[in-house]
Structures are given as structure tokens and as C-alpha cells.
C-alpha positions as a Python dict, from the first residue, in 0.01 Angstrom:
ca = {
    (1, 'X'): (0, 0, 0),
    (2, 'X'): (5, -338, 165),
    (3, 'X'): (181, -430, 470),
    (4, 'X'): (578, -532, 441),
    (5, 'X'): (891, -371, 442),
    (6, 'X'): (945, -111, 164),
    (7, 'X'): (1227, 69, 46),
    (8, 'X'): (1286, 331, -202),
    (9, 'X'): (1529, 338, -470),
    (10, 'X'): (1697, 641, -595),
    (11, 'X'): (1798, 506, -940),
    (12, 'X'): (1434, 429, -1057),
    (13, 'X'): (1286, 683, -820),
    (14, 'X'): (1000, 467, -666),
    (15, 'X'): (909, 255, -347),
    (16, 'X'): (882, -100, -427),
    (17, 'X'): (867, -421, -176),
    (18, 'X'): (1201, -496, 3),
    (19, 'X'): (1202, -864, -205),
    (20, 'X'): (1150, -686, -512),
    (21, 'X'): (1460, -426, -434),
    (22, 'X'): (1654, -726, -314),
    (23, 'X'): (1614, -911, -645),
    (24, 'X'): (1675, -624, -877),
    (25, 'X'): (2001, -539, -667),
    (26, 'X'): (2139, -868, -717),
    (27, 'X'): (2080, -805, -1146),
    (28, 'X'): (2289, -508, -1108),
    (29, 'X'): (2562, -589, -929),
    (30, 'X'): (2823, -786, -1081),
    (31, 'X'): (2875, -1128, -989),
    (32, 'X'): (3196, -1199, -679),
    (33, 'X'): (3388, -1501, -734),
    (34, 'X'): (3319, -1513, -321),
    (35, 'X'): (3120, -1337, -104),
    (36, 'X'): (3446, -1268, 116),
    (37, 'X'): (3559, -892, 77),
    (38, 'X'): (3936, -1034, -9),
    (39, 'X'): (4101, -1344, -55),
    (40, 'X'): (4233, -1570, 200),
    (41, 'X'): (4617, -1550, 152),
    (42, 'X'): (4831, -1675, 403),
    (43, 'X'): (5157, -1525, 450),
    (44, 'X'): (5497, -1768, 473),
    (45, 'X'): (5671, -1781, 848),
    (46, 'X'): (5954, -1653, 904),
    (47, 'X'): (6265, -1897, 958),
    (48, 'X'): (6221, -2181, 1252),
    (49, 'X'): (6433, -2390, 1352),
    (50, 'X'): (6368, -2739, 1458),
    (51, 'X'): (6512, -2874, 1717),
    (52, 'X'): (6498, -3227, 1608),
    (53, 'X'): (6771, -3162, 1312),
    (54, 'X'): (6864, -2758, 1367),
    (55, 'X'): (6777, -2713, 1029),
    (56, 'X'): (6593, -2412, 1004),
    (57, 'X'): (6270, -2420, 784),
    (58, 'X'): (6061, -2092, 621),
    (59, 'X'): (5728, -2307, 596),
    (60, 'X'): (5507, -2517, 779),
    (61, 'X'): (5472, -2847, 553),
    (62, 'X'): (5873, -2888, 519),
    (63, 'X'): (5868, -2803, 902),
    (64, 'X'): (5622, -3073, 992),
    (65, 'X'): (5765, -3296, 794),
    (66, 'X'): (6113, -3294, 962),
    (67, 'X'): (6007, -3310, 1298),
    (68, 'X'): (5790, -3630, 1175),
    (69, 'X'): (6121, -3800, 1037),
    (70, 'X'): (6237, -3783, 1383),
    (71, 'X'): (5983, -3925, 1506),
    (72, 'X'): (5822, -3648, 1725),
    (73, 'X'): (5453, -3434, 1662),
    (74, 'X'): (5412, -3096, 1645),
    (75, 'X'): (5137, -2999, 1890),
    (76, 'X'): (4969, -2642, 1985),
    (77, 'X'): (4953, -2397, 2210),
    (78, 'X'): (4909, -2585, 2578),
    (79, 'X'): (4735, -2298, 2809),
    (80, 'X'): (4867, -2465, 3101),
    (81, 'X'): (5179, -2497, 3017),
    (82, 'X'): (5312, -2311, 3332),
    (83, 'X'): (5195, -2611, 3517),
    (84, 'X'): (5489, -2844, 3400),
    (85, 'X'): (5780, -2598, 3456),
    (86, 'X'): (5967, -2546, 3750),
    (87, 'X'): (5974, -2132, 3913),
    (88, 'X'): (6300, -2017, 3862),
    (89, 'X'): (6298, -1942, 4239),
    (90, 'X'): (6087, -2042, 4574),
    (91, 'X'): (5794, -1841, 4551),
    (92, 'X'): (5697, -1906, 4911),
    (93, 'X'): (6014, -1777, 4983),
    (94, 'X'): (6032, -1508, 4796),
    (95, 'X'): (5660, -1396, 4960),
    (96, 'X'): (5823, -1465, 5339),
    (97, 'X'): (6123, -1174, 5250),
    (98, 'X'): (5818, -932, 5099),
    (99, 'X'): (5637, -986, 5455),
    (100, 'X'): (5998, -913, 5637),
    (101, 'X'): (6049, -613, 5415),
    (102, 'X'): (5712, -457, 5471),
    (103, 'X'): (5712, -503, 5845),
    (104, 'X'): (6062, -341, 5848),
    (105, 'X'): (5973, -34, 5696),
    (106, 'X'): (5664, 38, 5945),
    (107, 'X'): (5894, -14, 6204),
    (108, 'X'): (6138, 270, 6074),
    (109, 'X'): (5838, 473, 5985),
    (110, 'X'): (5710, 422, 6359),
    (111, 'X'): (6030, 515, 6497),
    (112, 'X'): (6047, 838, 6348),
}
């Protein structure tokens, strides 16, 4: 035997070069449409409602299409988009009373 990469085949019982094996796999396998296990099929969205004319809309083209008539763009997902919004509360604040409460309650502990 030469050097290579052989593999042996249980339907015609022999050890044969891995090209060889390769090429008479591909003969008996039927030929895919795609090489994909399953089609791409993308599911429709469920009911949104745009803001621009509180219609609401159960797909993406009729969706995108409304919000262009009013003359605004739909854009995706901004990762910063806590950046531009306002806390609900002042966090500095809000970290001043957690100080206060923690030095209150080692003062009751050290009083017992």
C-alpha cells in the first residue's frame, strides 16, 4: 500500500484511497437541492405597531413602508442606547443613602 489516507467501506468490503471513497460516495447519494440540512423559512412577526400612523402591521415590508411615508427610517438595535436616556432617579444619590444605610446598621450592630 502507498502512503495516503485510506478508508474502508463496508458495502464493497475493501480499503480503497480516501479520494476514491469520496467520489464513489457522492454516486450514491442522491443529489440535495442545497447542501443546507433544511430550508431557510422565515417566520411572519407578530403584530407591531408603528408609531408614525398606529396602524399595526404583521410584516416587515408593509411595516417599513409606513414608517417611510412618514418620512422617518427604521434603524437597529443601538448597543448604547442607555447613553441617551435619562435614570429614572439620581444615581449618585441613590449610592449616598446605600453608604448612610450601611454605616447605620454597624452602628446598631456595635451597640449591641
Amino acid at each position: 500500500m502507498a502512503r495516503g489516507t485510506w478508508i474502508y467501506d463496508a458495502e464493497t468490503q475493501t480499503v480503497m484511497a480516501k479520494a476514491d471513497y469520496l467520489a464513489l460516495k457522492a454516486t450514491r447519494a442522491p443529489r440535495c437541492r442545497s447542501a443546507l440540512s433544511a430550508p431557510l423559512v422565515i417566520g411572519a412577526m407578530p403584530a407591531l405597531k408603528c408609531m408614525a400612523d398606529g396602524q399595526y402591521y404583521d410584516d416587515k415590508r408593509s411595516y417599513q413602508k409606513a414608517v417611510a411615508r412618514a418620512g422617518c427610517e427604521v434603524v437597529g438595535f443601538d448597543k448604547n442606547w442607555t447613553d441617551y436616556v435619562k435614570p429614572t432617579y439620581d444615581e449618585k444619590a441613590h449610592e449616598a443613602d446605600i453608604v448612610a444605610d450601611v454605616k447605620k446598621s454597624l452602628q446598631q450592630l456595635n451597640s449591641l
